[in-house]
Backbone as ProteinMPNN parsed JSONL, in Angstrom:
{"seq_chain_A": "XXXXXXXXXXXXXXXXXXXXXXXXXXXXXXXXXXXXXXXXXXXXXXXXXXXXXXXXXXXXXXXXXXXXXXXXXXXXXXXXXXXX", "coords_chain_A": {"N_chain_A": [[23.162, -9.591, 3.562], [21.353, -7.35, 4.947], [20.761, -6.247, 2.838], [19.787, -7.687, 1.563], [16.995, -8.127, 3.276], [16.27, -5.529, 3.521], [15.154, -5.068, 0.514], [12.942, -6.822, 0.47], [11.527, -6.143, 2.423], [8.467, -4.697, 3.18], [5.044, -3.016, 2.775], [2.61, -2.741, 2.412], [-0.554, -4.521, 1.786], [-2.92, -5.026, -0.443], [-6.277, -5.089, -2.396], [-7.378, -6.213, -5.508], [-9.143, -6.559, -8.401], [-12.159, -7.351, -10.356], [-16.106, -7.678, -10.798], [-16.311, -11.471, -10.037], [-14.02, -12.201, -9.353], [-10.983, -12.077, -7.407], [-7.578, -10.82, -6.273], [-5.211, -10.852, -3.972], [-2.291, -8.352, -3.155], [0.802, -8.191, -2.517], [2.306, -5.492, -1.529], [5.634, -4.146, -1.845], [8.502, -2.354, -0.686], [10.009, -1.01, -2.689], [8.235, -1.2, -4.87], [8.008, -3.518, -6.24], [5.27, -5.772, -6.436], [3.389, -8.868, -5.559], [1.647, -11.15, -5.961], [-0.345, -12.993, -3.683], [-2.695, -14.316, -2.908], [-5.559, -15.787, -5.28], [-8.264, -15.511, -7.794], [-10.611, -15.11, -5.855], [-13.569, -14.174, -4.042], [-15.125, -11.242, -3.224], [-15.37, -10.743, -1.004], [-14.092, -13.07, 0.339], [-11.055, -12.139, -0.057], [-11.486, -9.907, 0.794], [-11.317, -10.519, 3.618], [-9.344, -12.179, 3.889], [-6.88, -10.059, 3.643], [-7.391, -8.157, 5.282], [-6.926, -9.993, 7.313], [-4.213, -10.013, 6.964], [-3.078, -7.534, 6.948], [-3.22, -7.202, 9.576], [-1.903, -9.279, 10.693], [0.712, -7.84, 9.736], [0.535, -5.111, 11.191], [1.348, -5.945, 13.855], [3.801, -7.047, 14.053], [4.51, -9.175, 12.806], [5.759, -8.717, 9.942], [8.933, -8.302, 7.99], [10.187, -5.089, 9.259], [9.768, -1.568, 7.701], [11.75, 1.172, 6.871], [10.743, 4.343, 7.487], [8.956, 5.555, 4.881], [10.089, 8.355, 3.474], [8.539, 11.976, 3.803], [6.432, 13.882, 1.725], [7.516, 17.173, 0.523], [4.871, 19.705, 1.121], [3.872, 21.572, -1.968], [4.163, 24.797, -1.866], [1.746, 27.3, -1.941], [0.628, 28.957, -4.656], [0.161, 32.903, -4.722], [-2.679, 34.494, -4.398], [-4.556, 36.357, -6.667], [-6.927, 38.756, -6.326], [-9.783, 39.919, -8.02], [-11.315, 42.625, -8.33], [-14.449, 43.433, -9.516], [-16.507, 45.794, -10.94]], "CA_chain_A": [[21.962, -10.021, 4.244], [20.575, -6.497, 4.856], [20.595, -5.603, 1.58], [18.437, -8.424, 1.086], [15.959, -8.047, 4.032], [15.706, -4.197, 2.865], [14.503, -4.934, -0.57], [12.254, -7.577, 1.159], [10.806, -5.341, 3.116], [6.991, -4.617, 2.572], [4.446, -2.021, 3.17], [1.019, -3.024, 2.668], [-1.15, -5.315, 1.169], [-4.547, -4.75, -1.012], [-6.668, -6.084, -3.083], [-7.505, -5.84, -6.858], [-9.959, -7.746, -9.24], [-13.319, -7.026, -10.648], [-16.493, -8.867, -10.843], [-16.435, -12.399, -8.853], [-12.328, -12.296, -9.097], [-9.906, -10.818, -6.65], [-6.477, -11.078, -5.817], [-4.727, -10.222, -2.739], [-1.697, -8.29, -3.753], [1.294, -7.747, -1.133], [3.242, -4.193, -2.22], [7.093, -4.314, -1.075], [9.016, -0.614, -0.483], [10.514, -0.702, -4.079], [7.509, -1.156, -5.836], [7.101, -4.573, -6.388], [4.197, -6.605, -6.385], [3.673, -10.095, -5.415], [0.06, -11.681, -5.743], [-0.707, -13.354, -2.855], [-3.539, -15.247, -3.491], [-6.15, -15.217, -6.072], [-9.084, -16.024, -7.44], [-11.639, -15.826, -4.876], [-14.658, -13.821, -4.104], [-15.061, -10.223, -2.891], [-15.555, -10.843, 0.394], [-12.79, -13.79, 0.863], [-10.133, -11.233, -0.578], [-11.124, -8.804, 1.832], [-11.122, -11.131, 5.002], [-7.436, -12.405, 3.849], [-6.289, -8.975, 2.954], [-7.343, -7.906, 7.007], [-6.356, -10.924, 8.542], [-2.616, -10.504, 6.446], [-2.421, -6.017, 7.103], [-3.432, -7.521, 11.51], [-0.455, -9.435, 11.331], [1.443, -6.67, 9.649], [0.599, -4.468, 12.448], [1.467, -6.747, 15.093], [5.036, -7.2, 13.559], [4.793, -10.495, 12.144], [6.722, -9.132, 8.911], [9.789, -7.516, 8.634], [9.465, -3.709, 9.223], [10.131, -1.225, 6.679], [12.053, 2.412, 7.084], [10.089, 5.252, 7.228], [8.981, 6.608, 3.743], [10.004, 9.843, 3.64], [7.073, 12.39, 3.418], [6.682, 14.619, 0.465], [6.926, 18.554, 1.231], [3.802, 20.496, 0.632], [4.327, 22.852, -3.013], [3.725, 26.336, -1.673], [0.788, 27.863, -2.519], [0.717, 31.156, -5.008], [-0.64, 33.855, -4.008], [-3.979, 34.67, -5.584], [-4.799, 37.728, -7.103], [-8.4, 39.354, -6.011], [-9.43, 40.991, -8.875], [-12.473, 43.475, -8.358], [-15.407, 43.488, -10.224], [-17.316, 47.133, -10.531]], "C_chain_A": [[21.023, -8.841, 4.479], [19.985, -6.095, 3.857], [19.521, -6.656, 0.822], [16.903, -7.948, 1.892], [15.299, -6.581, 3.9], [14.731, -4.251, 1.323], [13.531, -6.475, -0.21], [11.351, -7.092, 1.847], [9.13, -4.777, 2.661], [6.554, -3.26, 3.253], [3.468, -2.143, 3.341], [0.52, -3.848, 1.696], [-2.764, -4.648, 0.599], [-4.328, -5.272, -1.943], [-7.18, -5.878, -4.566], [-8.305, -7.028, -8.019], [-11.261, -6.768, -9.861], [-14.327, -8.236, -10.651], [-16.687, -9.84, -9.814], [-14.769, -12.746, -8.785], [-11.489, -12.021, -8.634], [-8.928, -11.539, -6.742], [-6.17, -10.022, -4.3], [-3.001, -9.594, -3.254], [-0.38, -7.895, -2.323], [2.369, -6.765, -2.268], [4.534, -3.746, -1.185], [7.403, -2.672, -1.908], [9.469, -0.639, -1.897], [9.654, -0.747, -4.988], [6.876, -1.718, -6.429], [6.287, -5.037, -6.026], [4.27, -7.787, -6.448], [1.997, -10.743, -5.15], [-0.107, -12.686, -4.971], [-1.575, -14.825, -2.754], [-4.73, -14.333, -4.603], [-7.269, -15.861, -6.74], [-10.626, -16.229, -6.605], [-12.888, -13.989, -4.889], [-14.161, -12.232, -3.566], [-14.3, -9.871, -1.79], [-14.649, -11.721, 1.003], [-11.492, -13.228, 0.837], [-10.284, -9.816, 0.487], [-10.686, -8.861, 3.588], [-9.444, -11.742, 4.766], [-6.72, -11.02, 4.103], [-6.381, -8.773, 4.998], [-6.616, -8.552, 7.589], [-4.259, -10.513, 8.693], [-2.372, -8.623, 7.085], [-2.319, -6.325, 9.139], [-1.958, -7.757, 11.537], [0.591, -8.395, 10.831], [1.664, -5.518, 10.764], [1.335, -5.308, 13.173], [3.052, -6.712, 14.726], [5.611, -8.145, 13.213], [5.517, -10.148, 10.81], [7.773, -7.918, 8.893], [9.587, -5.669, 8.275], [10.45, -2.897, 8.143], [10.885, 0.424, 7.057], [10.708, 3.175, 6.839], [10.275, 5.585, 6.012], [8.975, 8.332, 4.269], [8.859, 11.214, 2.822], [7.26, 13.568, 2.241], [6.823, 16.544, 1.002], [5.964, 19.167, 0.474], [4.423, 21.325, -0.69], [3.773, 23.987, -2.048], [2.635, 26.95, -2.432], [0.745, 29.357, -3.456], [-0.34, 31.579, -4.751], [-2.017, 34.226, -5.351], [-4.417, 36.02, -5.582], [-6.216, 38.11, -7.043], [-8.788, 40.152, -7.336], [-11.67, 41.552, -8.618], [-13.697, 43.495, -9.23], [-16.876, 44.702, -9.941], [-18.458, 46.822, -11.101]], "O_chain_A": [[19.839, -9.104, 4.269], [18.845, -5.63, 3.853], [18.749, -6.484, -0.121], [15.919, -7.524, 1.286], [14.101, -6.382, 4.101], [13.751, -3.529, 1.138], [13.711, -7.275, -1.129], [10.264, -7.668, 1.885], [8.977, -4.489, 1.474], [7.245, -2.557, 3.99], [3.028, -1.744, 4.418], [1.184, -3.927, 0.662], [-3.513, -3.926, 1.256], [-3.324, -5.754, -2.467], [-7.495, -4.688, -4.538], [-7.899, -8.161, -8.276], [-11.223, -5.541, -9.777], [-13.961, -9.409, -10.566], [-17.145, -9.451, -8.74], [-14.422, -13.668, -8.046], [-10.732, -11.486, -9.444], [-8.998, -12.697, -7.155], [-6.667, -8.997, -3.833], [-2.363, -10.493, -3.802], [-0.758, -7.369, -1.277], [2.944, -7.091, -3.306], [4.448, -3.187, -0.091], [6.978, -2.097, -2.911], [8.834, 0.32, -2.336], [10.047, -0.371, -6.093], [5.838, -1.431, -7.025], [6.25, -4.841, -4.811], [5.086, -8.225, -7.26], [1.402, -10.666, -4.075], [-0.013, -13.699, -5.665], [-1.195, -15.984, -2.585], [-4.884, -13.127, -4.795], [-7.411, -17.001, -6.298], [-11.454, -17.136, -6.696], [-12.819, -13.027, -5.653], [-12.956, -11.992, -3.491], [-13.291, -9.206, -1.556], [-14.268, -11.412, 2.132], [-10.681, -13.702, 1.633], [-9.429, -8.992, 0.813], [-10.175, -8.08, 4.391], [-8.554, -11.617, 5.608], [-5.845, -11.074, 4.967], [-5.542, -9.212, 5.784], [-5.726, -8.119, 8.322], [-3.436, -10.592, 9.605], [-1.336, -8.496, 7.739], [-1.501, -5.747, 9.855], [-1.063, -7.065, 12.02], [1.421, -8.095, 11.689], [2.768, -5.112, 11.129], [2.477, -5.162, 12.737], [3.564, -6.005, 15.595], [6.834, -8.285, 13.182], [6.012, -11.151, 10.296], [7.64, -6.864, 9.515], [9.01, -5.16, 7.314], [11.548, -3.309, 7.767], [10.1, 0.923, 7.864], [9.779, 2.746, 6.155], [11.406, 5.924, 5.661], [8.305, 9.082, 4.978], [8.537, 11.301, 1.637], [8.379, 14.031, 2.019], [6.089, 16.966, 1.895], [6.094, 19.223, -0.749], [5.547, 21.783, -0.486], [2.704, 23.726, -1.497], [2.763, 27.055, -3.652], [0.813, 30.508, -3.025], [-1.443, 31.06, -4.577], [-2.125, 34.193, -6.577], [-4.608, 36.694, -4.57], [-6.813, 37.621, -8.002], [-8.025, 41.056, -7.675], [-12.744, 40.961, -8.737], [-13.063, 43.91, -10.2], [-17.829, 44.604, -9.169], [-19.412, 47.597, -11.038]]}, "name": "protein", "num_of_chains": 1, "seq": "XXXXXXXXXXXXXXXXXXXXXXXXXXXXXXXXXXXXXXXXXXXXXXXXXXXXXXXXXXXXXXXXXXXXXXXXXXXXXXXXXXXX"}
């Protein structure tokens, strides 16, 4: 049962189309994608997409582990080089 509700687990939702066509796309922790709805206008795709990340906040779906954050590369050192 965990092992389901883990790969169930979501992260965020956005939206993707061009044109007069969107979709609403919901993006689960492994990677998948699940299109939502679709179809619809700019502006209807962006008022779903809000209404659906609100209840995400709120904790209407189930919550997801922390992604773990990447560590910075280290910067090399940069060489000054003079110019006479």
């Amino acid at each position: 049962m965990k092992a389901a509700r883990e790969r169930d687990a979501m992260i965020a939702y956005f939206i993707r189309g061009a044109g007069e066509s969107w979709a609403v796309i919901k993006l689960f922790l492994d990677d998948r994608e699940e299109v939502v709805e679709h179809g619809m206008t700019l502006f209807e795709a962006e008022i779903i997409c809000v209404m659906l990340l609100n209840n995400l906040r709120r904790g209407g779906a189930v919550s997801a582990p922390e992604l773990p954050l990447e560590e910075p590369r280290p910067k090399r050192p940069r060489q000054l080089s003079l110019k006479f």
